[in-house]
C-alpha positions as CSV (number, residue, x, y, z in Angstrom):
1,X,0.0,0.0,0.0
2,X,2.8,2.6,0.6
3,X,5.0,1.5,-2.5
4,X,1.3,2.2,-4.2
5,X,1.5,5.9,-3.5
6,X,5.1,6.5,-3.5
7,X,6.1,10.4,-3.9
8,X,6.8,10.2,-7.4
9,X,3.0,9.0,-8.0
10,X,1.6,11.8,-6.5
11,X,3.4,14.1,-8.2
12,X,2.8,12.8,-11.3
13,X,-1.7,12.6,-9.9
14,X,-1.0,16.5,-8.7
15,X,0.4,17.4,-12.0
16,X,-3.0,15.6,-13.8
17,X,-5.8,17.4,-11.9
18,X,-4.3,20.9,-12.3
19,X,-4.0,19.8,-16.0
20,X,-7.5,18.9,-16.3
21,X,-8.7,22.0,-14.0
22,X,-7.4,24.2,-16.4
23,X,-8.5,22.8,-19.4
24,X,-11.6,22.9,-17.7
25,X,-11.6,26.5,-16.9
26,X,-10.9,27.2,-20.6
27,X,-13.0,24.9,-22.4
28,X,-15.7,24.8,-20.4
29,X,-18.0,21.9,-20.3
30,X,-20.7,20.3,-22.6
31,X,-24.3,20.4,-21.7
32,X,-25.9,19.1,-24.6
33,X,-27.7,22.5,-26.0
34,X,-24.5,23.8,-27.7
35,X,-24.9,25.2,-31.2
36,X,-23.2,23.4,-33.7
37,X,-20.0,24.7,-35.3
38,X,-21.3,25.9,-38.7
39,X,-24.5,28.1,-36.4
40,X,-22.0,29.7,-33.9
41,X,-19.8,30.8,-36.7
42,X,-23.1,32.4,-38.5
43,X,-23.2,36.2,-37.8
44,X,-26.2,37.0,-35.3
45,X,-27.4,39.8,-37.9
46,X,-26.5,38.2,-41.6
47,X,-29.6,38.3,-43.3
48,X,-31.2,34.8,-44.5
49,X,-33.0,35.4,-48.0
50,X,-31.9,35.8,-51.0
51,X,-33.9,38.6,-51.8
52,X,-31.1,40.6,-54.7
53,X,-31.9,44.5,-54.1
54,X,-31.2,45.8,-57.8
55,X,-28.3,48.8,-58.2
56,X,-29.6,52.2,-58.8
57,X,-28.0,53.2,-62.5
58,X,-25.2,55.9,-61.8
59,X,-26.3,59.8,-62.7
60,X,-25.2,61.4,-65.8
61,X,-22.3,63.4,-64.1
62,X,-21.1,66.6,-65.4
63,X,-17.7,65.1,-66.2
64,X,-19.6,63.0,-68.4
65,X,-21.8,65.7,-70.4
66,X,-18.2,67.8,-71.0
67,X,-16.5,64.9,-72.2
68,X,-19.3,64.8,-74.9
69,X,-19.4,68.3,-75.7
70,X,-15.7,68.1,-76.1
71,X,-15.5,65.1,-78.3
72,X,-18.4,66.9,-80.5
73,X,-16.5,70.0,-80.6
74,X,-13.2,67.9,-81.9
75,X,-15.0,66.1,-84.4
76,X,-16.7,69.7,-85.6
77,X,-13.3,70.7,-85.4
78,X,-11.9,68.0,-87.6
79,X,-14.7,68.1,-90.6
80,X,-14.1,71.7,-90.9
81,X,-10.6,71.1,-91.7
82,X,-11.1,68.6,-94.0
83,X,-13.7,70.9,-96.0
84,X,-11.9,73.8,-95.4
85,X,-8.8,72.4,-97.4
86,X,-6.5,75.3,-95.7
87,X,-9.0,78.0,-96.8
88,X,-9.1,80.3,-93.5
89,X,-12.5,82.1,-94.7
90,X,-14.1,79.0,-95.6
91,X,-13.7,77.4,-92.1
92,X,-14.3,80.3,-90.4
93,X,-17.7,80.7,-92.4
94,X,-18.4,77.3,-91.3
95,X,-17.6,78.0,-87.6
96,X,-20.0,80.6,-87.4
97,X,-22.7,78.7,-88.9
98,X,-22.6,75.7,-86.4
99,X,-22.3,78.4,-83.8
100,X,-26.0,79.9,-85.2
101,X,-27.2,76.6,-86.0
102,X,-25.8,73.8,-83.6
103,X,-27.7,70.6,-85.5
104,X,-24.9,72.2,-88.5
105,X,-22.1,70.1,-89.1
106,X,-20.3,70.0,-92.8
107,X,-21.1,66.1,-92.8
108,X,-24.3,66.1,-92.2
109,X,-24.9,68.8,-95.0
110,X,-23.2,67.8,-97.7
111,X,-25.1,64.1,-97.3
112,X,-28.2,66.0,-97.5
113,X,-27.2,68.2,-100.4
114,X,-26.2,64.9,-102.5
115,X,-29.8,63.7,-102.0
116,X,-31.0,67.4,-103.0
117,X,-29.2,67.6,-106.4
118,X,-30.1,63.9,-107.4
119,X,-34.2,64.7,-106.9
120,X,-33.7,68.3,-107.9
121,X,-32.0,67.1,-111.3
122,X,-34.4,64.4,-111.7
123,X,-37.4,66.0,-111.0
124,X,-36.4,68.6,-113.4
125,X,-35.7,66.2,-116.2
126,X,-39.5,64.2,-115.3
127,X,-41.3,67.6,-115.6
128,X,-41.8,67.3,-111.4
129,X,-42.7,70.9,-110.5
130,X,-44.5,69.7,-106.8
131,X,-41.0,67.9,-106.1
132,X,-39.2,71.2,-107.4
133,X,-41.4,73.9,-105.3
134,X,-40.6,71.8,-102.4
135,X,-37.2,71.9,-102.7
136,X,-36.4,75.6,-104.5
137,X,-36.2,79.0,-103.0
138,X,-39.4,80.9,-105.5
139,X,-37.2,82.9,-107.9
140,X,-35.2,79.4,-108.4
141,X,-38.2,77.6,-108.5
142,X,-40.0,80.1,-111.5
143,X,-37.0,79.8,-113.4
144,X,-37.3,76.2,-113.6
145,X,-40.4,75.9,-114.2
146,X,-40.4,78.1,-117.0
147,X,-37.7,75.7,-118.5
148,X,-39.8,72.9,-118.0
149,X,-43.0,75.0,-119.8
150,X,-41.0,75.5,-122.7
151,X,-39.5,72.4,-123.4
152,X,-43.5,70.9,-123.3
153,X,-44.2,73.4,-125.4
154,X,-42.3,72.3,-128.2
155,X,-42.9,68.8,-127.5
156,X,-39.8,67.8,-126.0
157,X,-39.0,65.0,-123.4
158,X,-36.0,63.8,-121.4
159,X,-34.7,60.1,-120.6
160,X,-32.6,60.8,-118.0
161,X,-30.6,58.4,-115.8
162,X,-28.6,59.8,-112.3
163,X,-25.2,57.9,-112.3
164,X,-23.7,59.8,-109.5
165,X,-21.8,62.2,-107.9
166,X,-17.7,61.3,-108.0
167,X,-17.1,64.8,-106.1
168,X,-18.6,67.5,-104.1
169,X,-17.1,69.9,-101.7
170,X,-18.0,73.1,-100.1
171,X,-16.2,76.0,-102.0
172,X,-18.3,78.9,-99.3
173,X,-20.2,79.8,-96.4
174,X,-21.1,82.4,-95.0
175,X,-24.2,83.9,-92.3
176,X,-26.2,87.0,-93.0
177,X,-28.2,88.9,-90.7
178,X,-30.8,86.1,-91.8
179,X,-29.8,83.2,-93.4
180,X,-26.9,80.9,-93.5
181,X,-26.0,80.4,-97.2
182,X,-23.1,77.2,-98.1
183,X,-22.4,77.4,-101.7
184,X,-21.1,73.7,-102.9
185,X,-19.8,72.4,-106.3
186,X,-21.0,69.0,-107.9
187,X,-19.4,67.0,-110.4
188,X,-21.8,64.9,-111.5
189,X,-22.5,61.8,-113.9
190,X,-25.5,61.9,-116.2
191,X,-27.4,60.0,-119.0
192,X,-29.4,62.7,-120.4
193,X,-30.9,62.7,-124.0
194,X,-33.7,65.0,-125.3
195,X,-36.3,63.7,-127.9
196,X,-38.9,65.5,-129.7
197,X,-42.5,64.1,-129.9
198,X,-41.8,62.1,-132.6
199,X,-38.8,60.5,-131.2
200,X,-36.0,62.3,-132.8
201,X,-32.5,63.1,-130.7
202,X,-32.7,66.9,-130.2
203,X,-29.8,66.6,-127.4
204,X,-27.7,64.7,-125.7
205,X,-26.8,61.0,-126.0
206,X,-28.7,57.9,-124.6
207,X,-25.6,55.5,-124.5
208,X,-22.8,58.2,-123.1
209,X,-22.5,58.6,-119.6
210,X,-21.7,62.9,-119.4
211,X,-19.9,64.5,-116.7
212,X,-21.7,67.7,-115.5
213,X,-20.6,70.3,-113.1
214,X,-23.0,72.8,-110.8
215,X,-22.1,74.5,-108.2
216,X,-25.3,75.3,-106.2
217,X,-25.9,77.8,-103.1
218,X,-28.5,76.6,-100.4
219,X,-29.8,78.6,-97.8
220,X,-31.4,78.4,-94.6
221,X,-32.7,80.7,-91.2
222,X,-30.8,79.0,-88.2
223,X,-33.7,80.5,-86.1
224,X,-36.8,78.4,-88.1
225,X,-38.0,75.8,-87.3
226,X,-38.0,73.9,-90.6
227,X,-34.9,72.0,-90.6
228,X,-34.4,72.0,-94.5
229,X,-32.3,73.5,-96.7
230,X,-33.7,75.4,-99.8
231,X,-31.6,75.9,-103.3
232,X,-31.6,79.8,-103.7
233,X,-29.1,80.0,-106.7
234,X,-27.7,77.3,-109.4
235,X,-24.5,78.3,-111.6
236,X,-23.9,76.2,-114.6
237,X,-19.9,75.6,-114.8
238,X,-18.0,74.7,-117.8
């Protein structure tokens, strides 16, 4: 019994219980209610569903509405050159008319003013005066149609064909106290020939493409609401 709890033995049992005290003390003890791992680690506030709340879209800023203005501005800037050809008075004509007139740009103009010669050219050859009117400043617009008159007068007609228009370019422009007035020069390709009524060539040739060459001034009050262009004065070239 005493070589049972010899001194070395109850050091060693001492040692054990103030081991397993403080273990105790730290790790507490089980009572059967704990949470499991995964639920303890769980935020008390996280929210459960998976309700998605959907991002409000970010507000225009006004970094945003400059950086616009500045690339419109630059690409103003760039097809003003470009029509200008180094002609100082022709790009600042054109500078002053996109000033008056901010839907102006030389692009945009010179795409509508292809589509005005091709119907204005046409519609002359077909004997179209409603098409004319609606495209013609009045004094232009008589003039034409007093052409027209004369040629079914004496019995004429024209089989005309629009080829196309290899060049065109802005040669001035230029704002009034009213109107803004570009002046622009067409080469253009034609089939034009002129019969009589019984069929004879009085002009022209059916099988030749021709080359002709206008140059044209349109006009137009930046302050009115119509958005179109009118032709105020034509100028046959040679």
């Amino acid at each position: 019994m005493n070589e049972f709890f010899d001194l070395p033995t109850i050091i060693v049992i001492g040692i054990a219980i103030v081991v397993l005290f403080r273990l105790r003390s730290v790790l507490g003890t089980r009572t059967g209610a704990e949470r499991p791992p995964a639920e303890r680690r769980r935020p008390k506030d996280t929210a459960t569903d998976d309700t998605v709340v959907p991002m409000r879209p970010r507000p225009v800023t006004e970094a945003l509405v400059d950086t616009d203005a500045e690339r419109r501005t630059r690409r103003l800037e760039t097809e003003i050159e470009q029509q200008a050809h180094g002609n100082a008075e022709l790009a600042s004509g054109l500078r002053v008319i996109a000033e008056a007139d901010p839907s102006f740009t030389p692009k945009s103009f010179l795409d509508g003013a292809k589509g005005a010669y091709e119907w204005i050219v046409t519609a002359f050859a077909q004997g179209d005066r409603t098409t004319l009117k609606s495209l013609l400043e009045k004094d232009v617009y008589d003039g034409f149609a007093r052409a027209i008159t004369e040629r079914e007068a004496a019995g004429h007609r024209v089989d005309f064909t629009f080829v196309g228009l290899p060049k065109i370019e802005i040669s001035s422009a230029e704002l009034d106290k009213r109107d803004a007035r570009v002046t622009v020069k067409f080469t253009a390709e034609v089939v034009s020939a002129t019969r009589d009524k019984d069929g004879t060539l009085v002009e022209g040739n059916a099988d030749t493409v021709n080359t002709i060459a206008d140059e044209w001034t349109f006009a137009k009050n930046p302050k009115s609401k119509d958005p179109n262009w009118k032709l105020v004065a034509t100028n046959q070239l040679d």
